[in-house]
LUMBA-966642 format. One record per residue (C-alpha): residue number from 1; residue in one letter; x, y, z. Coordinates in nm, 4 decimals. Layout:
residues N
NUM|a|X|Y|Z
...
***
This chain:
residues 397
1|x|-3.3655|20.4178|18.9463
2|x|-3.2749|20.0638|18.9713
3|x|-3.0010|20.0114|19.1791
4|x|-2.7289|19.7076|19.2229
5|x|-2.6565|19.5659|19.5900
6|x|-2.3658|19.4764|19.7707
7|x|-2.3287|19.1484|19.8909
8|x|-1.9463|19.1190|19.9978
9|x|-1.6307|19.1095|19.8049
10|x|-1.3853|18.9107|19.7256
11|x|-0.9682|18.9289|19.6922
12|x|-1.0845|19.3008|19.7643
13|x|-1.3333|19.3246|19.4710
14|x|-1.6598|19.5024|19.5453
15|x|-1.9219|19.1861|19.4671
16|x|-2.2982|19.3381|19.3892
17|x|-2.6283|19.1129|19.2601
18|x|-2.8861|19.3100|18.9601
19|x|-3.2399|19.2369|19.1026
20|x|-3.3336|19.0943|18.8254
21|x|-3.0729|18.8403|18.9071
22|x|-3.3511|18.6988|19.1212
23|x|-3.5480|18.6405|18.7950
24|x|-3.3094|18.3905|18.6764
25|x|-3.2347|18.2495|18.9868
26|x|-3.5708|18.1241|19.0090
27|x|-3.5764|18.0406|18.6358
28|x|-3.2774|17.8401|18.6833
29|x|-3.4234|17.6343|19.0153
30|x|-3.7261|17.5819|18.8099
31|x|-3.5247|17.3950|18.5039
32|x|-3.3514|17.1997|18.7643
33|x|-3.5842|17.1284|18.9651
34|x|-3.8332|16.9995|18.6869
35|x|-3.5351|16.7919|18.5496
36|x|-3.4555|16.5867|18.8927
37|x|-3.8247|16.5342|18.9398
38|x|-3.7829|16.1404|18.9453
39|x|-3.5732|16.1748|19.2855
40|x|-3.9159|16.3086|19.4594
41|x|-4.0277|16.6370|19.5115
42|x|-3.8544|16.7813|19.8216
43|x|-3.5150|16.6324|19.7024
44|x|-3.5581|16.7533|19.3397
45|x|-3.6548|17.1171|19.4419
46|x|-3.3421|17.1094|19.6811
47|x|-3.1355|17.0513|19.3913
48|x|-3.2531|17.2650|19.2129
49|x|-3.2167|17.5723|19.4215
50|x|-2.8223|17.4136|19.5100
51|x|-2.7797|17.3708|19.1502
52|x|-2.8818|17.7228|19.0437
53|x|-2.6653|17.8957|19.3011
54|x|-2.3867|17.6811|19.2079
55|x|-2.4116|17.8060|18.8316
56|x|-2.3669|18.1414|18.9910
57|x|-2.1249|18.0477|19.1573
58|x|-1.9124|17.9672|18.8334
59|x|-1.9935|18.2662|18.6945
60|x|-1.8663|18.4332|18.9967
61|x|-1.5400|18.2549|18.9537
62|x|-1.5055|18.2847|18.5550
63|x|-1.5646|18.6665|18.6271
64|x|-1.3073|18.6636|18.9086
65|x|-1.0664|18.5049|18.6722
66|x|-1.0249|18.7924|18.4570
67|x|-1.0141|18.9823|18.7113
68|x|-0.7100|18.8479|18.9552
69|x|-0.5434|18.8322|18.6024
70|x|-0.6407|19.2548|18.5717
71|x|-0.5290|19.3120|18.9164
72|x|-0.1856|19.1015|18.8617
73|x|-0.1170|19.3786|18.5876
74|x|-0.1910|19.6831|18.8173
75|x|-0.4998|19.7529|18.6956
76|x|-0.7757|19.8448|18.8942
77|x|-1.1233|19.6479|18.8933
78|x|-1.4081|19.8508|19.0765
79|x|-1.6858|19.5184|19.0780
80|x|-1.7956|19.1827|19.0014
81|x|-2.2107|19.1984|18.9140
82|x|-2.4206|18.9228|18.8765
83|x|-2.6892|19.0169|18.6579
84|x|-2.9356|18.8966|18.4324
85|x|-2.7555|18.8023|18.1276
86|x|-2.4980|18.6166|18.3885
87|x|-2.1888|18.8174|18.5384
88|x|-1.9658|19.1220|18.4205
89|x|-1.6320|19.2486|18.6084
90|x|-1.5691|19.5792|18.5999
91|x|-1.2373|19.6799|18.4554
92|x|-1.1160|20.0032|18.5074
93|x|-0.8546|20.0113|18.2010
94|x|-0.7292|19.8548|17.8937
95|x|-0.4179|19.5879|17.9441
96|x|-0.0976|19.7922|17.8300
97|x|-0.0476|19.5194|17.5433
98|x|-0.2181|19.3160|17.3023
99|x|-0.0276|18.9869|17.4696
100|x|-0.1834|19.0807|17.8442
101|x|-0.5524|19.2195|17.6729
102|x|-0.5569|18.8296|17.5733
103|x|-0.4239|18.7090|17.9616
104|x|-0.7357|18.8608|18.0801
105|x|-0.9484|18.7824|17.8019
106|x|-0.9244|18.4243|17.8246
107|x|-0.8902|18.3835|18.2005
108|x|-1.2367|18.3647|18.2277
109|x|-1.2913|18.0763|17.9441
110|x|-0.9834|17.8963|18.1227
111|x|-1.1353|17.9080|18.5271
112|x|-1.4993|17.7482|18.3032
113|x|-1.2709|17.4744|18.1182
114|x|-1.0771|17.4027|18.4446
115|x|-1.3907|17.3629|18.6392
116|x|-1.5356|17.1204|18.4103
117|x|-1.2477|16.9299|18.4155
118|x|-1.2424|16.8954|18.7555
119|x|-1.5705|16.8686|18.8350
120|x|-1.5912|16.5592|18.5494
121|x|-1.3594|16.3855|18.7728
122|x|-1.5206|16.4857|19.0808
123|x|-1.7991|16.2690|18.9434
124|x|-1.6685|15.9902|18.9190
125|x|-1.5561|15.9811|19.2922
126|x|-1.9426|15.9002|19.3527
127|x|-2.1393|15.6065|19.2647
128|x|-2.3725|15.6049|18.9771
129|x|-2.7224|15.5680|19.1222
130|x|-2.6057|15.9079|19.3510
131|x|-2.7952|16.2363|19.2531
132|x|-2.4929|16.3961|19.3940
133|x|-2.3259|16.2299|19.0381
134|x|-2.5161|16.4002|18.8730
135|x|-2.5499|16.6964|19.0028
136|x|-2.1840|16.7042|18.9539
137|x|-2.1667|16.6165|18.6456
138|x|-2.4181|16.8333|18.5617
139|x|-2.2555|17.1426|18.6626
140|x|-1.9341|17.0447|18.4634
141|x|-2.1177|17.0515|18.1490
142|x|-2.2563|17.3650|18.2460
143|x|-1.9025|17.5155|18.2983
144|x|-1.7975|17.4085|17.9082
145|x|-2.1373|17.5128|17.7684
146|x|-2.0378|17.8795|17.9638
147|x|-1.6748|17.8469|17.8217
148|x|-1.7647|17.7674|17.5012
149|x|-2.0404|18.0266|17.4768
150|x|-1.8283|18.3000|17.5813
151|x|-1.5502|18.1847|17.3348
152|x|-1.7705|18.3201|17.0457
153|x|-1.5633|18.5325|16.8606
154|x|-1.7707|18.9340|16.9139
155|x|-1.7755|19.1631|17.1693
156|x|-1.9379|19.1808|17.4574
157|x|-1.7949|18.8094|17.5041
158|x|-1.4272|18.7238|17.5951
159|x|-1.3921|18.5844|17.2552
160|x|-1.4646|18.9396|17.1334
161|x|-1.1936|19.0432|17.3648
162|x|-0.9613|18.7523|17.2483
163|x|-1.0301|18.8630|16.8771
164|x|-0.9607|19.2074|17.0098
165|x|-0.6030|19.1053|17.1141
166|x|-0.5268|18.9193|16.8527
167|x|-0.6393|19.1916|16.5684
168|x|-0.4560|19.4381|16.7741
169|x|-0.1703|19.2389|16.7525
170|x|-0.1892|19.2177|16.3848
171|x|-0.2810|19.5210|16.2919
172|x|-0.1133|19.7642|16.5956
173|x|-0.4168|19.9784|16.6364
174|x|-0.5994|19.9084|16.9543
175|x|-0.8792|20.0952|16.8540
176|x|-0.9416|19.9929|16.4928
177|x|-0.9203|19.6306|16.6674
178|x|-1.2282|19.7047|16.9203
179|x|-1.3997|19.8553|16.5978
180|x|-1.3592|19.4920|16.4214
181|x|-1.4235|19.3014|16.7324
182|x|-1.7441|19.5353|16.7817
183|x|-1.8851|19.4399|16.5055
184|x|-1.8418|19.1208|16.4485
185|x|-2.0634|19.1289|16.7894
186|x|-2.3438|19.3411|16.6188
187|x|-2.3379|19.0732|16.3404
188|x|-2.3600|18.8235|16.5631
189|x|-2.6412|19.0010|16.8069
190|x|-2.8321|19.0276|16.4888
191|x|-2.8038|18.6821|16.3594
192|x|-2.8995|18.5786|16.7576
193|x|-3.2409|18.7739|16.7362
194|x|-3.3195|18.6083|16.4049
195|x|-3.2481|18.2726|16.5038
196|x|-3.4778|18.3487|16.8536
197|x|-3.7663|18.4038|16.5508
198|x|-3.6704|18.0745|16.3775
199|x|-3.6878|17.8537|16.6894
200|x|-4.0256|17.9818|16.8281
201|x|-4.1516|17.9995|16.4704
202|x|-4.0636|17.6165|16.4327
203|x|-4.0652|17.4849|16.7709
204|x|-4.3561|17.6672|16.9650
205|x|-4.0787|17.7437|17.2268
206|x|-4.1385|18.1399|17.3105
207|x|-3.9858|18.1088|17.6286
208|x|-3.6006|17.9305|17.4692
209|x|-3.7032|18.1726|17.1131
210|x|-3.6564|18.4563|17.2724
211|x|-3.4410|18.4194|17.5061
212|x|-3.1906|18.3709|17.2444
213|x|-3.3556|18.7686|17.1112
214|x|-3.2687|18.8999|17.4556
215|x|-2.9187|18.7501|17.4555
216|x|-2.8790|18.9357|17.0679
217|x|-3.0110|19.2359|17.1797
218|x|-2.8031|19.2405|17.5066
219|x|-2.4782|19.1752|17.2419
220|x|-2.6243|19.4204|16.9903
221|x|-2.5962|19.7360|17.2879
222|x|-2.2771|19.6291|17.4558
223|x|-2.0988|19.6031|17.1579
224|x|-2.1963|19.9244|17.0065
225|x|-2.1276|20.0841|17.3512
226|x|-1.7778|19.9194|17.3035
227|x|-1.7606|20.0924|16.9438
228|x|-1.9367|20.4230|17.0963
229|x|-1.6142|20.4751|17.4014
230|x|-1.3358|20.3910|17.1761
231|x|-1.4885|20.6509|16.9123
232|x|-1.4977|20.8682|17.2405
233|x|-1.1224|20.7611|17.3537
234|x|-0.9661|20.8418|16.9608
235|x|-1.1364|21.1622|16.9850
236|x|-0.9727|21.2508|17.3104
237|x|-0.6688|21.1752|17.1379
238|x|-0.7074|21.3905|16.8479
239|x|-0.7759|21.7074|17.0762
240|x|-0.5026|21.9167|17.2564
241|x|-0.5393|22.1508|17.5694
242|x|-0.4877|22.4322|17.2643
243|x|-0.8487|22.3017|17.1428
244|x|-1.0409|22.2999|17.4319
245|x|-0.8935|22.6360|17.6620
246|x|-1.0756|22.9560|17.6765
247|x|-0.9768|23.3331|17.7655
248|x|-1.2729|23.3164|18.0442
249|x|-1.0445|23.4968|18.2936
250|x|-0.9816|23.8318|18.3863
251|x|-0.6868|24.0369|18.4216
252|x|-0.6033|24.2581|18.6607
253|x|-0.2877|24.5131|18.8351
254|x|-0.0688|24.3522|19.0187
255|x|0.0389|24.6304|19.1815
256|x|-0.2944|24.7931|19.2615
257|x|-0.4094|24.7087|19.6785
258|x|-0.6075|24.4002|19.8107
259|x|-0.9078|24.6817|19.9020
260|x|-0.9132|24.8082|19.5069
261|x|-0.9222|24.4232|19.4379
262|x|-1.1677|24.3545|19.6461
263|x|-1.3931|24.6146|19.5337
264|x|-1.3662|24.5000|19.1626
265|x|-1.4609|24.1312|19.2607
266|x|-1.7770|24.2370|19.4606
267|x|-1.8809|24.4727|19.1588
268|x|-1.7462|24.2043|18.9106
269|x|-2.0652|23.9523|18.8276
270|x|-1.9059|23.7880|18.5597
271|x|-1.5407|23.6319|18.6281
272|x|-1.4566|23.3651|18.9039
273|x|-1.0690|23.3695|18.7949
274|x|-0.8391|23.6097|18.8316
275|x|-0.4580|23.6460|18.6522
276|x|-0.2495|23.9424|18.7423
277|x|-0.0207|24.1239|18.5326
278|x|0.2260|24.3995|18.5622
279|x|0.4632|24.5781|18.3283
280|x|0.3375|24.3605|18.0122
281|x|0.4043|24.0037|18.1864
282|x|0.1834|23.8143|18.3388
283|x|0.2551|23.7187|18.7216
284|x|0.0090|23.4498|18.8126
285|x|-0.3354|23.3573|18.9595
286|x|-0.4924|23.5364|19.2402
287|x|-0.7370|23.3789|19.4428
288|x|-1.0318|23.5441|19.6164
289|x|-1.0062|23.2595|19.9279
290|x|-0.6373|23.4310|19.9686
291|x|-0.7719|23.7760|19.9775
292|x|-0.9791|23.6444|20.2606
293|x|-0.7097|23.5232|20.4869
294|x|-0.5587|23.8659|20.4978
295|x|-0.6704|24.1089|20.8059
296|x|-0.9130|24.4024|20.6441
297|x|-0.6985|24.6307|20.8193
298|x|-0.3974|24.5194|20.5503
299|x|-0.5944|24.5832|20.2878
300|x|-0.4910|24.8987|20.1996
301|x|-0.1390|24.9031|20.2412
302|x|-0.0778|24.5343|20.0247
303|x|-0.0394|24.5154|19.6782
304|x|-0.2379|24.2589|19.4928
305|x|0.1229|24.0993|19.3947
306|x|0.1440|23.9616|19.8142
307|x|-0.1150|23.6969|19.7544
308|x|-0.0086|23.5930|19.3718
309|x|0.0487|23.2543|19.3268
310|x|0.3304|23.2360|19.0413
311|x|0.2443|23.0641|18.7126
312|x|0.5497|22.8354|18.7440
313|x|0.3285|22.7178|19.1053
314|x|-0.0233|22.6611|18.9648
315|x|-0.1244|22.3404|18.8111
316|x|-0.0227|22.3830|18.4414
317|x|-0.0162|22.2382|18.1282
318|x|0.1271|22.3073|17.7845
319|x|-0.1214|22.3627|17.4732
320|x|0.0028|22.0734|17.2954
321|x|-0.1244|21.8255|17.6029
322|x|-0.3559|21.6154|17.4841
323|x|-0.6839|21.6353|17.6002
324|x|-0.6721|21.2931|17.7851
325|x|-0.3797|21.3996|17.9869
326|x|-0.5814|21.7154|18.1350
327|x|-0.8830|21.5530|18.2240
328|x|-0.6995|21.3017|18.4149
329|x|-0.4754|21.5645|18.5874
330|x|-0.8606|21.7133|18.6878
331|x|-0.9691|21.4225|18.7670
332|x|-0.6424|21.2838|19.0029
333|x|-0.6150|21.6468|19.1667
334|x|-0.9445|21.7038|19.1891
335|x|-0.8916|22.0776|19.0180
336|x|-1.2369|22.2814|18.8842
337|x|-1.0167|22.4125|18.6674
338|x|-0.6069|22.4082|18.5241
339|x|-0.3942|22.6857|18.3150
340|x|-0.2658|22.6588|17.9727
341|x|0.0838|22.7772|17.9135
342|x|0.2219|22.8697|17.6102
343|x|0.5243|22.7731|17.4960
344|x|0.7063|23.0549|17.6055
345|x|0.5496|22.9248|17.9363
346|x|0.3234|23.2208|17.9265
347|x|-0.0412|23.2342|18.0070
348|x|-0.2198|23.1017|17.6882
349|x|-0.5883|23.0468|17.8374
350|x|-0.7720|22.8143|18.0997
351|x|-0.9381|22.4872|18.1091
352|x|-1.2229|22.3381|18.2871
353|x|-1.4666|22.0068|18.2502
354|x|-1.7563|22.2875|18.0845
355|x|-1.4878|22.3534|17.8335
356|x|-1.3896|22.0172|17.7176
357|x|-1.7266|21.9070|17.7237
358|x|-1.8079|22.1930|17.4328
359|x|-1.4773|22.1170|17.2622
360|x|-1.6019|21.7489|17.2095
361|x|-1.9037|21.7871|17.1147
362|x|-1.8352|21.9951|16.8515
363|x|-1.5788|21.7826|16.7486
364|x|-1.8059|21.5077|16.7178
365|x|-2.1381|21.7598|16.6354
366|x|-2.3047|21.6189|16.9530
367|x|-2.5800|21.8020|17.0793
368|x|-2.5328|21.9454|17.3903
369|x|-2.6581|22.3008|17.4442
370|x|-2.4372|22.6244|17.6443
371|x|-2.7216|22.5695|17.9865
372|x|-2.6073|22.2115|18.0076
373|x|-2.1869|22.3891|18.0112
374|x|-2.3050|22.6277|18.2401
375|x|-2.4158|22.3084|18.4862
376|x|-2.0930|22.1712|18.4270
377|x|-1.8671|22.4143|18.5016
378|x|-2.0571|22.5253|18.8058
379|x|-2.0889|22.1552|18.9469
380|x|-1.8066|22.0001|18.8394
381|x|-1.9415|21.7052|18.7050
382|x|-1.9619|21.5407|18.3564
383|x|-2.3127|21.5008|18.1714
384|x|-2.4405|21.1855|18.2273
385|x|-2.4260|20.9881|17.8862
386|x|-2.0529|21.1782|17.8878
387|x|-1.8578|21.0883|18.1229
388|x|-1.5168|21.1865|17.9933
389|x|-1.3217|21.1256|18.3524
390|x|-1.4048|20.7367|18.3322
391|x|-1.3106|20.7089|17.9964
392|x|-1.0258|20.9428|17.9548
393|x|-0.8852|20.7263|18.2561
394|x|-0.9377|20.3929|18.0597
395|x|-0.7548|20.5546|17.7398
396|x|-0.3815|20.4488|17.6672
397|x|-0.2452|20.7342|17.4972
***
């Protein structure tokens, strides 16, 4: 599998390269180089590997706008990634309001604009005949063309995100805003493929026809991945801990000895949790690992109810929880599993990641079969194409 490297990072931001950002390195050095051919050969190639790693290096800093702007509102950013299609920043959560979604929406536009700006003047510092000049100025135009580009109004692109905000703002409804801004990107994806067609049906040009495909296709995925989590988040918020739990627990006497309990566990194939219970109330979870740090010789004259750890003790939550609030308390504590208490405060059932995995998907009639719960609630560990810790973490409830 095709793995991302680590080159550094930056204001404490993990910084990794695609390998296929090599591809358009050297794509980019060619176009450059070609262009400054009438300085000579050894200067123009120079320039042209300079000026390719310099476009990088705006894309670096128009992806590290939005994220110092991320990071100024506590949120946490895992990566920059300079890939094929240019550079992404990975943001671990939605902005709490439509006002800051925009801050760190158009960050990234505003680092382009100021760079042309300043690199425009920089230009004229030198005189004419210079390549420096235009090299310069060059790379300023480059840094409006990226600002402007990623000012189109669809998602994957920060105008996407900026329509985002500002439908969000209208309309109150973060999610029915992605929706909107999602596919307006799809629209626009589509329209990019066709006009890659047009161009190398008219021109000749394969190479610049489809290009412009691969840069529709590339906003035709993201954006329905955009549309696919929030779909994903609402669900999560339509679903309590009351949905999800199970009764996959057994109970046992609280008041029978640690040596009768441990024979039932070792005959016991079938149960991994144990609640105990004594004159028609429930008294709390017992652990096996507890039974263990008792001497063998004790065994006999303890009661089961020694080693009990209270329900008012265990991590808990109520049935009405919503479901995003229990997979992050998983997630945060790191618990295989967490109890569901009535509202009494009794025991109402149990919850782990194998259970709100099935709970989803048949909320959303996904397909995902009993042997692929089974690996879940033995490992620990979301399906792949599901990974409901990331996103329930991203979710504002």
């Amino acid at each position: 599998m095709q793995k991302n490297w680590r080159v550094g990072s930056l204001f404490g931001i993990p910084l990794f390269i695609d390998p296929l950002w090599f591809v358009i390195l050297g794509l980019a050095t060619l176009n450059f180089g070609l262009s400054y051919q009438q300085w000579g050969t050894v200067l123009a190639w120079s320039a042209g590997v300079v000026m390719a790693l310099l476009l990088f290096a705006s894309v670096l800093l128009h992806e590290l706008g939005h994220s110092l702007v991320a990071k100024s509102q506590g949120i946490q950013v895992n990566s920059i990634t300079l890939f094929m299609f240019g550079g992404i920043a990975a943001i671990e959560e939605e902005s709490k309001t439509p006002g800051k979604a925009f801050q760190v929406a158009i960050a990234g536009p505003l680092v382009s604009i100021g760079l042309f700006f300043l690199l425009n003047f920089l230009s004229t510092v030198f005189p004419n005949t210079t390549p420096i000049r235009e090299m310069v100025g060059d790379l300023g135009r480059i840094n409006l063309v990226l600002a402007l580009f990623n000012l189109i109004p669809g998602l994957p692109l920060d105008g996407g995100q900026v329509l985002k905000a500002a439908l969000w703002k209208a309309t109150g409804d973060r999610f029915l805003a992605v929706h909107w801004a999602a596919k307006a990107g799809q629209v626009l994806g589509y329209g990019a493929i066709a006009l890659g067609f047009v161009v190398d049906y008219l021109t000749g040009e394969l190479v610049t026809g489809l290009w412009i495909a691969l840069l529709g296709w590339f906003a035709i995925r993201n954006a329905t991945n955009y549309d696919r989590v929030t779909i994903l988040q609402e669900t999560l918020l339509k679903l309590n801990a009351a949905d999800a739990m199970t009764r996959e627990f057994r109970l046992v006497d609280a008041n029978q000895t640690l040596r009768s309990f441990a024979d039932l566990c070792l005959m016991d194939t079938t149960s991994q949790v144990y609640f105990a219970e004594s004159d028609g109330r429930y008294r709390g979870m017992v652990s096996v690992e507890d039974l263990r740090l008792v001497e063998r010789s004790e065994w006999e004259s303890q009661i089961l109810q020694t080693i009990v750890h209270p329900l008012t003790e265990i991590p808990s939550v109520a049935e009405s929880t919503i479901l995003v609030e229990v997979i992050n308390k998983l997630e945060n504590e790191q618990l295989p599993r967490i109890t569901v208490l009535s509202p009494a405060g009794t025991l109402a059932g149990i919850i782990d990641r194998g259970d709100i995995v099935r709970a989803f998907a048949q909320k959303l009639n996904l397909r995902v079969n009993e042997a692929e719960i089974k690996r879940v609630k033995e490992e620990g560990s979301y399906p792949p194409g599901l990974q409901l810790g990331a996103i329930a973490k991203s979710t504002n409830s």
